[in-house]
N, C-alpha and C positions, 0 to 999 in steps of 0.2 A: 494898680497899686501893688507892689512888694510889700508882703507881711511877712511877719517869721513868728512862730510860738516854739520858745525853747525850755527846755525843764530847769526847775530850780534845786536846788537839793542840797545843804549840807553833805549828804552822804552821795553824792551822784555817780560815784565810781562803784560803791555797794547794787546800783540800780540801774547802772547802765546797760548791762546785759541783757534785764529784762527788756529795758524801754527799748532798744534797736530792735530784737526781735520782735516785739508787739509792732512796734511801726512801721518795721520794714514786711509784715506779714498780708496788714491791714493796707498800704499802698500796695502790692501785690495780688491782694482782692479786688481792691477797688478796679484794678487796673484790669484785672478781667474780666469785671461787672461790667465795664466802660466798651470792653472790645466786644463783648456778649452783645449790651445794649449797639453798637455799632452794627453787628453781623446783620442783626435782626431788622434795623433799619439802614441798609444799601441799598440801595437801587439793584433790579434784577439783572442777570450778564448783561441783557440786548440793549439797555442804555448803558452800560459801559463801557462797549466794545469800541466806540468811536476816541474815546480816552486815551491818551499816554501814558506808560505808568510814571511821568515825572508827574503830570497833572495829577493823579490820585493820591501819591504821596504830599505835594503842595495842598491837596484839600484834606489830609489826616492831618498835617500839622498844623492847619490851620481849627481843625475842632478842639484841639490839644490844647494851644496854645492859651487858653482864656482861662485854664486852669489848674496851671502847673504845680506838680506838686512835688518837692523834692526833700528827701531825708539829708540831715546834716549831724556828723559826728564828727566836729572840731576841734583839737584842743591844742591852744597856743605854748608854745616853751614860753619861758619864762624871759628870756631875753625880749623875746618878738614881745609879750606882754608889756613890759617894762619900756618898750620904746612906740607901743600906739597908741596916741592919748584918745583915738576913737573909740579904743576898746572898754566895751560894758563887761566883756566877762571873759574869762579866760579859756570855756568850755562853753561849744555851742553843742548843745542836743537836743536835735526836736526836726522840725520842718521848716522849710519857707514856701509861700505858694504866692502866687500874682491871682488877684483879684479884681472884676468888675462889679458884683454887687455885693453886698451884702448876705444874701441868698448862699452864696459859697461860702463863708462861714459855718453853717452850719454843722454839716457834717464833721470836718474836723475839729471843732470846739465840742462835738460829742465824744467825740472819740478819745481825746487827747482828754478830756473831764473823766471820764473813765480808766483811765491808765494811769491818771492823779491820783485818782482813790485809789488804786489799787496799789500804787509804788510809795502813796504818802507822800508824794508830793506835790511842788508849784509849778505851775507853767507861765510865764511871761509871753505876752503877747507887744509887739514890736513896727515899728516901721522900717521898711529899709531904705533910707536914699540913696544915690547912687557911693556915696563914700560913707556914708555914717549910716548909724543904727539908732531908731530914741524906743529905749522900751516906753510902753502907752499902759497898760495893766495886765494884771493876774490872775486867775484862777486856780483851784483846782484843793486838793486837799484840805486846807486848811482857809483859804480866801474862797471856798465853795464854788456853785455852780454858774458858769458864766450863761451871761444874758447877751443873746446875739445882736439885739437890736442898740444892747449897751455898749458893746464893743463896736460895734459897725460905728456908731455914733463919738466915739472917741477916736476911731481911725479916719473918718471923714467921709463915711460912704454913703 
């Protein structure tokens, strides 16, 4: 399942600054907690050695793949707005990520609850079909702390 949690904000352009850098800082960690937790668990050269490196890469992007996570700073002209009636907002800022359970929520619904309080704002959490978007619910500043098992449960997982 395609999720997206994007910020809300009245002032979003006052706070955009911060939020990219907080969250492009925080995927940037994680990503090398992810390649740390990897190193650590490889297998040693001597079962490797019989491998391809297409086959090694085929199996990184296959550990990747169940938990993508990507930063998005979009914001539409005003024409492009004015002519897509799928459009929920005019400025996307936040992440999308593909999810199998529920369990992967976690972390980023901490994270991003954290950078709410801190920026005073909302975050919108979303579905993404392949052409449309339906935001699902909110947390964060002022709609407080989300409950993972609550959202998992409104997204369907």
């Amino acid at each position: 399942m395609n999720i997206y949690l994007f910020a809300e904000s009245d002032d979003l352009a006052e706070i955009e600054q911060e939020l990219t850098t907080n969250i492009q800082q925080w995927l940037t960690e994680r990503a090398n907690q992810r390649s740390q937790k990897k190193e650590n668990t490889d297998p040693d050269e001597s079962e490797t050695k019989g491998k391809t490196v297409k086959q090694q890469r085929d199996t990184e992007t296959t550990l990747n793949d169940s938990n993508t996570i990507i930063f998005v700073n979009q914001r539409m002209d005003n024409e492009s707005a004015a002519n897509d009636v799928h459009l929920l907002r005019s400025w996307e800022l936040g992440i999308t990520l593909r999810l199998k359970s529920k369990a992967e929520l976690k972390e980023p619904l901490n994270f991003l609850y954290g950078l709410a309080k801190q920026t005073k704002c909302e975050f919108v959490v979303g579905i993404h079909h392949a052409a449309d978007k339906e935001d699902i619910c909110y947390f964060g500043h002022e709609e407080g702390r989300p409950d993972m098992h609550e959202v998992a449960m409104y997204l369907g997982l």
